[in-house]
C-alpha positions as CSV (number, residue, x, y, z in Angstrom):
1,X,101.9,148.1,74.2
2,X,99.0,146.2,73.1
3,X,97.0,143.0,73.6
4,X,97.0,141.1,76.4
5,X,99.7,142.8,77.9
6,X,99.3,146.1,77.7
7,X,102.9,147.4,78.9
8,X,105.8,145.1,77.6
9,X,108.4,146.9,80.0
10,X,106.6,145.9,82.9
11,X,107.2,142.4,84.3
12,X,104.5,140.1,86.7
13,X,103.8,136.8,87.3
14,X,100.8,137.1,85.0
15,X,102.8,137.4,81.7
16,X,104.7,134.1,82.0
17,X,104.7,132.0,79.4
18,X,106.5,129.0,79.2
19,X,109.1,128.4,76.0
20,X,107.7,126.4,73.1
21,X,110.2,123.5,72.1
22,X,109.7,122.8,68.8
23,X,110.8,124.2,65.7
24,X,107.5,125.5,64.3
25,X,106.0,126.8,67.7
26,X,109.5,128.9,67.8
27,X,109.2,130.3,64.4
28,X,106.3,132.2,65.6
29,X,108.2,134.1,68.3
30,X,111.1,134.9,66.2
31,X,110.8,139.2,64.8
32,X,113.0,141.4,66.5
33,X,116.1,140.3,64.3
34,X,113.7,140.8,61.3
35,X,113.1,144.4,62.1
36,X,116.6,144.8,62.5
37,X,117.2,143.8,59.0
38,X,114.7,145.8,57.7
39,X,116.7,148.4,58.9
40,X,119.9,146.8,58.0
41,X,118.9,146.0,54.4
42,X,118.7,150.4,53.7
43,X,121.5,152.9,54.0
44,X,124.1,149.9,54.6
45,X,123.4,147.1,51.9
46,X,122.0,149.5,49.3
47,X,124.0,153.0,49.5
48,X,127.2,152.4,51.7
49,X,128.1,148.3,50.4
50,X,127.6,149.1,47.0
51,X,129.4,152.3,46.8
52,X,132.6,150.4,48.2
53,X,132.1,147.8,45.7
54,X,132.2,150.7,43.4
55,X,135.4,152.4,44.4
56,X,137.2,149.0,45.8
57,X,136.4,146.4,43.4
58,X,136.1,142.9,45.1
59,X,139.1,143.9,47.1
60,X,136.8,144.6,50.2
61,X,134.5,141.4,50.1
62,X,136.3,140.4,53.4
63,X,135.1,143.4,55.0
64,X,131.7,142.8,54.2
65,X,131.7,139.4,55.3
66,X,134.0,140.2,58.6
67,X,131.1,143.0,59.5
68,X,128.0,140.9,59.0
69,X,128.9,137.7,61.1
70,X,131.4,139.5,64.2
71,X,129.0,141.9,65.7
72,X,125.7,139.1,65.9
73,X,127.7,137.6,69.7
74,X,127.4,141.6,71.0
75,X,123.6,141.5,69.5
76,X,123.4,138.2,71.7
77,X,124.1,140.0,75.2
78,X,122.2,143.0,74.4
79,X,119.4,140.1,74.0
80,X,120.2,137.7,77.0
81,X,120.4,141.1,78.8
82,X,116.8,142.0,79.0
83,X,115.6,138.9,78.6
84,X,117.4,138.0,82.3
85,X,116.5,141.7,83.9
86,X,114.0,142.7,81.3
87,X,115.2,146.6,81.9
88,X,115.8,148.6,78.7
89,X,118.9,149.6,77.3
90,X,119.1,153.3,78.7
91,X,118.4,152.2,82.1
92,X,121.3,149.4,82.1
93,X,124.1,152.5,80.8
94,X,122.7,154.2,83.3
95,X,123.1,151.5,86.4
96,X,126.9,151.0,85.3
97,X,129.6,152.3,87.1
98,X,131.6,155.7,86.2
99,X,130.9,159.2,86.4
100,X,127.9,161.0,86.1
101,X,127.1,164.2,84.9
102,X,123.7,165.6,86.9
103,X,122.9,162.2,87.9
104,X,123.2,160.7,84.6
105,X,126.0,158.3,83.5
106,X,128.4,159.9,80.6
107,X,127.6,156.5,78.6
108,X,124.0,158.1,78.3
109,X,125.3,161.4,77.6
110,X,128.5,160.4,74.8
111,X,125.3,158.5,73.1
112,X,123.2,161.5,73.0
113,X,125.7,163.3,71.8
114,X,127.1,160.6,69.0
115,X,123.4,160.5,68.0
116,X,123.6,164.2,67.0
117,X,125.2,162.9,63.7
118,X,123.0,160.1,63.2
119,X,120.1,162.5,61.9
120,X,122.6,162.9,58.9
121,X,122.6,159.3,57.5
122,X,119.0,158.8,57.6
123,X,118.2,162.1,56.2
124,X,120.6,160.8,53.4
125,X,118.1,158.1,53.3
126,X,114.9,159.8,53.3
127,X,116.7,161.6,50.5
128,X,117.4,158.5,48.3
129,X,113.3,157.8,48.8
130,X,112.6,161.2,47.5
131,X,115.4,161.0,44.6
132,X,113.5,157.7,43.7
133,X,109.9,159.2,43.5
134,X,111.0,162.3,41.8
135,X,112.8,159.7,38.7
136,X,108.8,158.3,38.8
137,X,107.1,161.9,38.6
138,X,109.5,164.4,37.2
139,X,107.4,166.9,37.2
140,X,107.4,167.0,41.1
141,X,110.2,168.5,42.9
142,X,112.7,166.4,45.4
143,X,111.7,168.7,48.1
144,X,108.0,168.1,47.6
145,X,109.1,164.6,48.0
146,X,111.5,164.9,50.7
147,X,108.6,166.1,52.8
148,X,106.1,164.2,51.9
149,X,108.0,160.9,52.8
150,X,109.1,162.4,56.3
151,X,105.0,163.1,56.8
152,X,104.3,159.5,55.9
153,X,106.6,157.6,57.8
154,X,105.0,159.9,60.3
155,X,101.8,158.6,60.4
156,X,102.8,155.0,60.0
157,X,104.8,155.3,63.4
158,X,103.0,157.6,65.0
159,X,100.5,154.8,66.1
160,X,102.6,152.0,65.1
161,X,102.5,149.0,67.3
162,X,105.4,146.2,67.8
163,X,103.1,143.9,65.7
164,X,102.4,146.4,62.8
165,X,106.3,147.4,62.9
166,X,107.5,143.6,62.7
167,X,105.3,142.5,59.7
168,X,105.7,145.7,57.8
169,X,109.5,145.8,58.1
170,X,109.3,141.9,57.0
171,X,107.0,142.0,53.8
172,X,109.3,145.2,52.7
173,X,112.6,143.1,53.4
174,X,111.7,140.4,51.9
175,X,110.3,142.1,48.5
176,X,113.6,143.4,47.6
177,X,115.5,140.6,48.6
178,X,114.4,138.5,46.1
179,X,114.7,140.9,43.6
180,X,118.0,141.6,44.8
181,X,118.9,137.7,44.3
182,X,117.3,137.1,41.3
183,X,119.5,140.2,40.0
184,X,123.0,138.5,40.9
185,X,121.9,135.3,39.6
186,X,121.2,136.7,35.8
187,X,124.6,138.6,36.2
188,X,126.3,135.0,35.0
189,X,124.7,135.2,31.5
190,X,126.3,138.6,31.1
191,X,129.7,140.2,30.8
192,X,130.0,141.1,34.4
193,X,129.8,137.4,35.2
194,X,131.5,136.6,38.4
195,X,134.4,134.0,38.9
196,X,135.4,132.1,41.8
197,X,139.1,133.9,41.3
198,X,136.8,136.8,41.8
199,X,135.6,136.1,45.6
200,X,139.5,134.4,46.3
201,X,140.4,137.7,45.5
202,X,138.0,139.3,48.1
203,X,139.1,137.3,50.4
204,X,142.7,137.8,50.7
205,X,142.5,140.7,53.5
206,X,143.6,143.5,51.7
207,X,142.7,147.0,52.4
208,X,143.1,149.8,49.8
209,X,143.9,153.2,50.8
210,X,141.7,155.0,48.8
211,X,139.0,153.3,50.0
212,X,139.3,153.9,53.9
213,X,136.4,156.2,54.1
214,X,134.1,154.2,52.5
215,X,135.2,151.0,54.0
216,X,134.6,152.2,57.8
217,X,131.4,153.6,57.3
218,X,130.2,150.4,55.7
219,X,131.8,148.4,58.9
220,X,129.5,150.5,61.0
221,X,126.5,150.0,58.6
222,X,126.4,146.3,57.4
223,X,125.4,144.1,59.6
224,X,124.0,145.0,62.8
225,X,124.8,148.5,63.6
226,X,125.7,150.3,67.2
227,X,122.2,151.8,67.4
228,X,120.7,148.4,65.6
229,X,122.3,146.3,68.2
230,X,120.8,148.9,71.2
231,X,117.4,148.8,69.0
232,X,117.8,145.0,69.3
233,X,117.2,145.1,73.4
234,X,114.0,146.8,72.8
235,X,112.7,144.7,70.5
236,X,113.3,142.0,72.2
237,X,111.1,143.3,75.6
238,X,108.4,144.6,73.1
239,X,108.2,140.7,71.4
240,X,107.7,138.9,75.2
241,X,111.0,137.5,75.6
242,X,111.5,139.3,79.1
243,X,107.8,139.5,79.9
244,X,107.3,135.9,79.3
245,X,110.2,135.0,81.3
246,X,109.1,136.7,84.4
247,X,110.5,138.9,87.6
248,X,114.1,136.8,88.6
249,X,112.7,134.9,91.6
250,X,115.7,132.8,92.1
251,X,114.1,129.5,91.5
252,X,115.1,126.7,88.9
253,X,111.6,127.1,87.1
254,X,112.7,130.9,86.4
255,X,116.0,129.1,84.8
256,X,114.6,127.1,82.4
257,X,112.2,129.8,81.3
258,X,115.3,132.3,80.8
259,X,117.3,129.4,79.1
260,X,114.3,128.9,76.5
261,X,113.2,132.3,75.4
262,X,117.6,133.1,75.4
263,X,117.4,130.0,72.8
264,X,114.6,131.1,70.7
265,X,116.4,134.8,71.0
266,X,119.6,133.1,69.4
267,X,117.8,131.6,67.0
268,X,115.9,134.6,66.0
269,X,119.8,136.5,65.7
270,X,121.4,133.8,63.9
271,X,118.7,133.2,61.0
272,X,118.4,137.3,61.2
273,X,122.1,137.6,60.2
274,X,121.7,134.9,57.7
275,X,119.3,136.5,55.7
276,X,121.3,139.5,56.1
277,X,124.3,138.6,55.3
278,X,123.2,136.9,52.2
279,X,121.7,140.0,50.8
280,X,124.6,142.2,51.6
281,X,126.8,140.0,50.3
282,X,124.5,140.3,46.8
283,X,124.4,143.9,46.7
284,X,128.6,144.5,47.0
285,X,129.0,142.1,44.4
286,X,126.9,143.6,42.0
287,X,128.6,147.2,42.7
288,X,132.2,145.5,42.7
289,X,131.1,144.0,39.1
290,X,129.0,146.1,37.6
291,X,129.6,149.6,39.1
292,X,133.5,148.8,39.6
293,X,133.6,148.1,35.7
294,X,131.7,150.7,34.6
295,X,133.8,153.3,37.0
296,X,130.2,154.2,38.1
297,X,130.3,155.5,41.6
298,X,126.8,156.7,43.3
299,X,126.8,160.0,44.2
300,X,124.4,163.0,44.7
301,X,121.3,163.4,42.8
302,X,122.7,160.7,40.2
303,X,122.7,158.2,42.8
304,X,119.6,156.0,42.4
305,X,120.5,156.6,38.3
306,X,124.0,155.3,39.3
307,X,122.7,152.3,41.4
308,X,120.0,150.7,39.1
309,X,122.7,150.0,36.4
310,X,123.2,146.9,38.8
311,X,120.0,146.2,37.6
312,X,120.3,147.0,33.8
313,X,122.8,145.5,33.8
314,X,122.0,142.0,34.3
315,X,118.1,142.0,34.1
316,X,117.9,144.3,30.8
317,X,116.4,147.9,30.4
318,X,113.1,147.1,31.9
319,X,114.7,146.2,34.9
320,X,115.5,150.0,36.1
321,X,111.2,150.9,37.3
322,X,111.4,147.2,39.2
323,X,114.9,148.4,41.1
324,X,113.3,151.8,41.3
325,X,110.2,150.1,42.8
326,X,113.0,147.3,45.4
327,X,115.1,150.9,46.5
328,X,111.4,152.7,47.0
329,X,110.6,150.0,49.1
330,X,114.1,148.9,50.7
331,X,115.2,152.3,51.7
332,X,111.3,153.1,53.0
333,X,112.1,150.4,55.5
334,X,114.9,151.9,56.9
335,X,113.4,155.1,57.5
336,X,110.5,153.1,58.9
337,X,112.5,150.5,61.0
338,X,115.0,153.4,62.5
339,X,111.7,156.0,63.6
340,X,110.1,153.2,65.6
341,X,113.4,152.3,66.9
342,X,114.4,156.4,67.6
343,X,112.1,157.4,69.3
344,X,112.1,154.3,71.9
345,X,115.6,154.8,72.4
346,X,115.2,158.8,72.8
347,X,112.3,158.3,75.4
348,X,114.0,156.0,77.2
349,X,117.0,158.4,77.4
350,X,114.9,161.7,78.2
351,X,113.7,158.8,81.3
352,X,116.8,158.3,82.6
353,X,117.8,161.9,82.8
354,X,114.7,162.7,84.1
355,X,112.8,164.9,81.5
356,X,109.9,162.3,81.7
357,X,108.7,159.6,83.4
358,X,109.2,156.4,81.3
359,X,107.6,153.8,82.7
360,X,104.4,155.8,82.7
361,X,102.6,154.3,79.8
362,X,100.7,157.2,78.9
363,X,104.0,159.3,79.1
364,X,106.0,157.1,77.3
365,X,103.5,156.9,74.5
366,X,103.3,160.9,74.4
367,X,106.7,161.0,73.9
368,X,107.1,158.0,70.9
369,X,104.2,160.2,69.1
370,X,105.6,163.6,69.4
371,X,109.4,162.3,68.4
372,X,107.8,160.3,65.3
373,X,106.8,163.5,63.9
374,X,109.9,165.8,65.0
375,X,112.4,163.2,63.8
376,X,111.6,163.2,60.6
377,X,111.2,167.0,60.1
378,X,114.8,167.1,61.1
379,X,115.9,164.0,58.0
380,X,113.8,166.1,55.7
381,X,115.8,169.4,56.8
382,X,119.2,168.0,56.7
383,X,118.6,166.1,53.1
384,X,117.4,169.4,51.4
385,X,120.1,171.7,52.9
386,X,123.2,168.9,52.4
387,X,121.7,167.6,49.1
388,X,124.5,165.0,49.1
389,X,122.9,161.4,50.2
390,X,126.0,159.4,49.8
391,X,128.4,161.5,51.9
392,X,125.5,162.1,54.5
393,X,125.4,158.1,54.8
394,X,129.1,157.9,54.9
395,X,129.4,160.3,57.2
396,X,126.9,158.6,59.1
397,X,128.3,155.3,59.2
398,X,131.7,156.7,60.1
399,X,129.9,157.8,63.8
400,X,128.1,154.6,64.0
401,X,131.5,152.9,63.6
402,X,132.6,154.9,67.3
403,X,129.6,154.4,68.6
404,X,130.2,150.8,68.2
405,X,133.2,151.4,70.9
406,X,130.4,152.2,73.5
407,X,128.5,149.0,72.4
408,X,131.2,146.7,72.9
409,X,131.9,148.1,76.3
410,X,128.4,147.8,77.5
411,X,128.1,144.5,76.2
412,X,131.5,143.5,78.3
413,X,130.2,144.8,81.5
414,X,126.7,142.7,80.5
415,X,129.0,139.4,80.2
416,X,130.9,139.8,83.2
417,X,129.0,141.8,85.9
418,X,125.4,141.9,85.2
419,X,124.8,138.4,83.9
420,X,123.2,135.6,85.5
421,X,125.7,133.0,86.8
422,X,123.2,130.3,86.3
423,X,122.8,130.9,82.4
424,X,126.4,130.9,82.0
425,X,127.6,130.2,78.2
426,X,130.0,127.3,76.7
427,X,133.5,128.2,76.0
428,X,133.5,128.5,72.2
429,X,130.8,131.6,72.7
430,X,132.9,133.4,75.1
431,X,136.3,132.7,73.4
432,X,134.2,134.2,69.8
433,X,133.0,137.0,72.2
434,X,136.4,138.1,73.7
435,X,137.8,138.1,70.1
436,X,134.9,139.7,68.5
437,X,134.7,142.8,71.4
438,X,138.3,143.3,70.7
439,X,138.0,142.8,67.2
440,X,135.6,145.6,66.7
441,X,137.1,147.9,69.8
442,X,140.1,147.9,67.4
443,X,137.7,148.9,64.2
444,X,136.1,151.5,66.0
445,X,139.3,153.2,67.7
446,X,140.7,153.1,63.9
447,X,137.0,155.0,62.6
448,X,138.3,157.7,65.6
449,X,141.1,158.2,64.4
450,X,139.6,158.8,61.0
451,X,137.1,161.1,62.4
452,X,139.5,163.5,63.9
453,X,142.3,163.2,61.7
C-alpha cells in the first residue's frame, strides 16, 4: 500500500524482483514472522503460558514446547501459498471445493462465525493494558483506561502502513524480551532456582486434569495461532514476497524466483519461531517457579499484581514498575499486531461475500479504517462488561484451538491440490507436515469436545 508499489495484492511484471542470495541482503526482507510474534509474545506468552505454569507446575513444559515448533510447517504453506498465487487467504477458502452458502464457501462463513469469540480474548487484552496503567495512576479509573487504549491503538492503525506495523511490532517485541530473559536468568541466585530435574520433569508427557482448560487454550495461543497463521499470508503479500515473484507464467525464470522468495519466507518463519519459542519458554518457567510456588494464580483485576511477582521475585522490589512498563508494552503489541491483522482479514471476508469490492484500493482502504476504529470499541465493551481478563483469554484461546481444525484443513488442500508441482518439497518436510496436520487435527477435535462438553 505504499511506495513504489502502491497495491501489494496486485501482481505485474513491473514488481519483480529477483531474490537476494546472501545472508545479509535476506535479513532485510525478513518481517512478517516478526509481526507475528509481536502478536504472539501478548495474550499467549504473558497471560495464558504463565497462568498454566501457575496451576500446572512444570508438568506442562511439553506442551509449550510441542505448540511452539508443530504449527510453524502449516505457517509454511499459508506462506508458499501466496507467494506461488499471491491471492489472499479469504479468496483461497473461498476457491476450495464444498458447499456454499449464498455463493460463499462455509469455510468463510464457520470463520466468521468462530471469530465472533475472538473479540473476547483481545478485549481481555486491552483489559490487562488498562489494569497496567490504572496500577501507574490510581487515581484514574480502568474504564477511563480501557477506552483510552482502544482510541490509541485506533489511531496508530488507522493509517498504519506494512512498514510502520513491522518495525513497531519489532522494537515492542524485542524490549520485553530482554527483560523477560534477563528476569529467568537472576531466578538462579534465588530460591526459585530452576534444576535440570526440573525441565526432565516437563518433559515426561504428562497431562494433569485440572489443568485441561488452561492447557488447550495455551495450545491455541503459544506459538502461531489459527488467526496468526491466516494473518501470516497477508503479511507475506504486503512484505513483496508474491509481488516480487510475479504472475505464474510457466517459465523456469518464474521457478527460481518462487524457489527464492519461498526460502527467504522459511527463513523468516524459522528464526520467527525461534525467538518465539525462546521467550515463551521464559515466561512458563517463571510462572511454574515462581507463581506455582507461591500458589499465585493470575486472575481478575489482581492479574498484572499477580504476574509481576515473576519479576520481584528474582530481580527485587524495584523490579515490579520495569515489568509493569515490559506488560504495558508487550500486551500493547498484541492489541496493535491483531488490529492491523483484523481488519485485513475482515475486509478480505466482507470481499468475498460481496459486501465490498476488495481489490479496489480505495475501497479496501475505507474499510481497514472504519474496522480499526469499530474493533476496538467492541475489546473495550466486552473488557468492562466481563471484567475478567484471564477467563476472556482462556476462553479465547479455547476457540482458537478449533479454529486451528479449519487451518489445518486448508493448509492440506494447499499441499496437495493448489501447490505448484515444480516447487515440490523434500520428504522430511512432508513426512513432519502429515504428522504435524494430524497432530494438531487431534488437539483441536479434543478443544471441541471441551467446548461443548
Amino acid at each position: 500500500m505504499q511506495g513504489k508499489f502502491p497495491d501489494p495484492y496486485i501482481l505485474s511484471q513491473e514488481s519483480i524482483l529477483e531474490p537476494p542470495v546472501k545472508f545479509p541482503e535476506r535479513i532485510k526482507f525478513m518481517g512478517p514472522g516478526f509481526i507475528l510474534s509481536a502478536s504472539i509474545v501478548g495474550s499467549g506468552e504473558l497471560i495464558a503460558t504463565t497462568t498454566l505454569g501457575a496451576k500446572a507446575g512444570f508438568t506442562a513444559l511439553w506442551i509449550i514446547l510441542f505448540s511452539c515448533i508443530i504449527k510453524v510447517v502449516i505457517q509454511l504453506e499459508f506462506g508458499k501459498n501466496a507467494i506461488c498465487h499471491g491471492k489472499t487467504v479469504m479468496k483461497t477458502f473461498n476457491e476450495l471445493p464444498g458447499w456454499r452458502i449464498k455463493g460463499t464457501n462455509w469455510i468463510i462463513w464457520m470463520w466468521f462465525l468462530l471469530w465472533v469469540v475472538k473479540p473476547l480474548q483481545v478485549g481481555g487484552i486491552l483489559g490487562g493494558v488498562a489494569i497496567t496503567l490504572n496500577m501507574w495512576f490510581p487515581g484514574i479509573g480502568i474504564p477511563v483506561f480501557a477506552i483510552l487504549t482502544a482510541v490509541s491503538v485506533s489511531i496508530l492503525v488507522y493509517r498504519g502502513y506494512y512498514k510502520t506495523i513491522q518495525r513497531f511490532s519489532v522494537i515492542m517485541m524485542l524490549l520485553f524480551t530482554a527483560f523477560t530473559l534477563t528476569s529467568l536468568w537472576f531466578l538462579h541466585f534465588t530460591q526459585y532456582s530452576i534444576s535440570w530435574d526440573n525441565i526432565l520433569e516437563g518433559l515426561k508427557f504428562r497431562f494433569s486434569p485440572g489443568t485441561i482448560a488452561i492447557a488447550i487454550a495455551a495450545f491455541g495461543l503459544t506459538g502461531v495461532a489459527g488467526d496468526e497463521i491466516v494473518a501470516y499470508h497477508y503479511w507475506c503479500l504486503e512484505k513483496g514476497y508474491a509481488r516480487h515473484t510475479g504472475p505464474n507464467d510457466g517459465s523456469e525464470q518464474w521457478t527460481a524466483r518462487a524457489k527464492g522468495w519461498i526460502k527467504i519466507m522459511h527463513m523468516d518463519a524459522l528464526l520467527s519461531m525461534l525467538v518465539y519459542t525462546i521467550v515463551t519458554i521464559a515466561f512458563f518457567l517463571l510462572g511454574a517457579t515462581v507463581l506455582h510456588n507461591n500458589s499465585n494464580i493470575p486472575e481478575g483485576y489482581s492479574m498484572i499484581e499477580s504476574l509481576s511477582s515473576m519479576y520481584t521475585g528474582s530481580l527485587g522490589p524495584w523490579a515490579k514498575s520495569w515489568f509493569m512498563l515490559g506488560a504495558l508494552v508487550v500486551l500493547y503489541s498484541t492489541l496493535f499486531a491483531a488490529l492491523a491483522a483484523w481488519t485485513r482479514i475482515f475486509s478480505d471476508i466482507f470481499g468475498q461475500t460481496g459486501w465490498i469490492q476488495f481489490f479496489d484500493l480505495r475501497q479496501r482502504k475505507r474499510t481497514v479504517a472504519i474496522l480499526a476504529w469499530v474493533f476496538p470499541a467492541l475489546w473495550a465493551v466486552l473488557f468492562l462488561l466481563v471484567r475478567l481478563p484471564v477467563l476472556m483469554v482462556t476462553i479465547g484461546g479455547t476457540v482458537t484451538s478449533v479454529m486451528l481444525l479449519i487451518v489445518v484443513y486448508v493448509a492440506v488442500n494447499y499441499k496437495y491440490k493448489l501447490s505448484v508441482k515444480r516447487i515440490a518439497a523434500g520428504k522430511f518436510y512432508n513426512l513432519v507436515f502429515i504428522v504435524s496436520s494430524l497432530l494438531i487435527f487431534l488437539f483441536g477435535l479434543y478443544g471441541l469436545a471441551v467446548v461443548f462438553r
